[in-house]
C-alpha positions as CSV (number, residue, x, y, z in Angstrom):
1,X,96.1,119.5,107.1
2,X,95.7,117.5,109.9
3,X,98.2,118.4,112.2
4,X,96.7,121.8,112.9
5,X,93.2,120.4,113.9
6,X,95.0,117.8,115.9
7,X,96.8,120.4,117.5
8,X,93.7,122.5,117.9
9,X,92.1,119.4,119.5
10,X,94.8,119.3,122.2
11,X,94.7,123.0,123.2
12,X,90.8,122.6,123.5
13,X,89.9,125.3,121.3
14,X,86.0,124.9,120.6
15,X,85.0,124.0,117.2
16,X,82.0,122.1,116.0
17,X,82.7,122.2,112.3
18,X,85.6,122.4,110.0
19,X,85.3,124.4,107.2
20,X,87.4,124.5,104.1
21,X,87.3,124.1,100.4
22,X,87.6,121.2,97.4
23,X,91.4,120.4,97.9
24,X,91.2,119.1,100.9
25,X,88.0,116.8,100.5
26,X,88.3,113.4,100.1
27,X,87.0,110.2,101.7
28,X,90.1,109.7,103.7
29,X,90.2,113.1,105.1
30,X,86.1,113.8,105.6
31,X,86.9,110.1,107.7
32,X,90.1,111.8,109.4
33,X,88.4,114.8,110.2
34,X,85.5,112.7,112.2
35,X,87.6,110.5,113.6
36,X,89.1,113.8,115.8
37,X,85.6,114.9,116.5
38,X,84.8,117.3,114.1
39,X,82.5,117.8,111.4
40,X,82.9,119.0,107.9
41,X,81.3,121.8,105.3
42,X,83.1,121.7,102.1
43,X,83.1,121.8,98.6
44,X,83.5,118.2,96.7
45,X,85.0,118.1,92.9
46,X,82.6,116.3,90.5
47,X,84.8,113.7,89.6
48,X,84.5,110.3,88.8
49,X,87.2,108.9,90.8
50,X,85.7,109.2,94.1
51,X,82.9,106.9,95.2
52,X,80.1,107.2,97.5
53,X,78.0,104.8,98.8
54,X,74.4,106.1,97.8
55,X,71.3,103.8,97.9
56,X,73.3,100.4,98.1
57,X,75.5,101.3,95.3
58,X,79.2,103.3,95.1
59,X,78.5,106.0,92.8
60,X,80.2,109.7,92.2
61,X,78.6,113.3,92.5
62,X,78.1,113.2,88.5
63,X,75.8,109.8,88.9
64,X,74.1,111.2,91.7
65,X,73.0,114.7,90.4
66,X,71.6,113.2,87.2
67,X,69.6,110.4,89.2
68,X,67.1,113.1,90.3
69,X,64.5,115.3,89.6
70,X,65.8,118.6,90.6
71,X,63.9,121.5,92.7
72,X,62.6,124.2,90.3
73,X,62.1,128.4,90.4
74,X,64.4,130.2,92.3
75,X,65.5,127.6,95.2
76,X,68.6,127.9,97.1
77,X,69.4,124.8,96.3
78,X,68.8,122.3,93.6
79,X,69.3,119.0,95.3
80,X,69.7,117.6,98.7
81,X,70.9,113.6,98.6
82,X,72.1,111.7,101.4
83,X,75.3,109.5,101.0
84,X,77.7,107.6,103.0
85,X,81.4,108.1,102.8
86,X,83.3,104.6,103.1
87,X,86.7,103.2,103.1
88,X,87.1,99.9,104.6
89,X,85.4,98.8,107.3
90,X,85.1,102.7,108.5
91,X,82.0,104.8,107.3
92,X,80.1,107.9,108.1
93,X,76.8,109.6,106.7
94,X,77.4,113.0,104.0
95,X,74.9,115.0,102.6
96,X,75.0,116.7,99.4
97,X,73.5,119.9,98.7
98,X,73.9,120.7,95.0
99,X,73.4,124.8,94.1
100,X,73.5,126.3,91.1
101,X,77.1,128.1,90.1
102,X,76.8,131.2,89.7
103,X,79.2,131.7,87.5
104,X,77.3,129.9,85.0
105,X,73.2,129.4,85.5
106,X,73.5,125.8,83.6
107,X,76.2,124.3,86.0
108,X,75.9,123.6,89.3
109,X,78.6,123.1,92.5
110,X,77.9,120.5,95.2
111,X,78.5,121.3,99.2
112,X,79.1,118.2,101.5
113,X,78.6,118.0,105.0
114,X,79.3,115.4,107.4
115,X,76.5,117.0,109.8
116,X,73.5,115.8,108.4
117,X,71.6,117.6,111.2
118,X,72.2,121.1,109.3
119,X,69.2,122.3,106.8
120,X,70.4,122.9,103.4
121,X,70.0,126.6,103.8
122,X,72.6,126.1,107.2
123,X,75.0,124.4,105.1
124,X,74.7,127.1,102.3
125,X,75.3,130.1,104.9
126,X,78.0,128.2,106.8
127,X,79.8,127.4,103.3
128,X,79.2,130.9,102.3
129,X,81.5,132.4,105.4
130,X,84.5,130.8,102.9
131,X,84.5,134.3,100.6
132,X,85.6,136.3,103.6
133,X,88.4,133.9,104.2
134,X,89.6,133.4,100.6
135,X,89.0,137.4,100.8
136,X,91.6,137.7,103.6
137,X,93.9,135.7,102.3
138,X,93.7,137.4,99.1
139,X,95.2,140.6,100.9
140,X,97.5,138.8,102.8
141,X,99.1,137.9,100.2
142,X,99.4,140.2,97.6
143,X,99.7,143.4,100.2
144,X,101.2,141.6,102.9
145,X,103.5,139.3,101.4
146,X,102.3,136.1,102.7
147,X,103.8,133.7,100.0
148,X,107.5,135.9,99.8
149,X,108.3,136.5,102.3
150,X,109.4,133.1,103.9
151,X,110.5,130.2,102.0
152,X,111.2,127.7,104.8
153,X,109.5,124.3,104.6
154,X,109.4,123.8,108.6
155,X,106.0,123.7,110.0
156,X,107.0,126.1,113.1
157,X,108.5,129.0,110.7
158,X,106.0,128.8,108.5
159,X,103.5,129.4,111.5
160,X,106.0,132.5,112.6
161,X,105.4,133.9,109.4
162,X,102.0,133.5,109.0
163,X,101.6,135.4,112.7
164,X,103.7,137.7,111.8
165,X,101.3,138.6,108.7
166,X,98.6,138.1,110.3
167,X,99.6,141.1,112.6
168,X,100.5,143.1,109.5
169,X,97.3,142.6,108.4
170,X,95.6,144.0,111.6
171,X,97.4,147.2,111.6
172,X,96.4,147.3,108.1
173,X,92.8,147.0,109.1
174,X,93.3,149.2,112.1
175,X,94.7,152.4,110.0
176,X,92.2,152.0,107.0
């Protein structure tokens, strides 16, 4: 995951965030990822495994979302906490924005941003640009064969292919 923002990085292309979704986050990466200059939006998996510091104590998402009283009606959001994300001697400041799933009203999903600058309702909208990208993908790869096509494990055919979809996929957009 890293080597494309790195390379990003080095080609100067502008980015002020990073967005992407619950497989990637972790401490080691959110710390990764602001380490080259970026921050993060993402999606973080209620887990008990990963521990964040929160009030001078290392707790997960779980302990955190049942520690407070949560906003009421029909807010965007249910929760906003502030955390910090540590390993080692190395830390930087999260927050969590929890928001109802809505999928099912009784459970609830929690973003994590690294830029705690951004209103909840910014970290909502910016999160919320990630259905258009699954979206894409979605038609990349079952009309464009995105996953068949190319079985190579090398990282510069597997960018080939991917243009080469890609440009499929424009032509695709173009004619409909």
């Amino acid at each position: 995951m890293l080597q494309p923002l790195e390379e990003s990085k080095a080609a100067a292309i502008p980015a002020r965030q990073f967005l992407f979704d619950t497989w990637f986050c972790s401490p080691v990466s959110l710390l990764r990822i602001h380490r080259l200059g970026y921050e993060v939006v993402t999606m973080a998996k209620k887990t008990e495994k990963t521990h964040l510091l929160h009030e001078g104590v290392m707790q997960d998402v779980k302990e955190i979302y049942k520690k407070y009283q949560k906003r009421r009606g029909r807010s965007k959001y249910l929760l906003s906490v502030e955390a910090t994300v540590r390993k080692g001697d190395e830390s930087i400041p999260l927050r969590f924005v929890f928001v109802r799933n809505r999928n099912n009203r009784k459970d609830w999903l929690v973003l994590v941003t690294t830029d705690i600058f951004l209103t909840e309702e910014e970290v909502i909208r910016i999160y919320g640009k990630r259905w258009k990208i699954d979206v894409f993908f979605k038609v990349c790869k079952s009309y464009l064969r995105l996953e068949k096509d190319c079985r190579s494990l090398s990282y510069d055919a597997m960018t080939a292919h991917v243009s080469i979809v890609f440009t499929r996929h424009m032509f695709f957009v173009v004619e409909h």
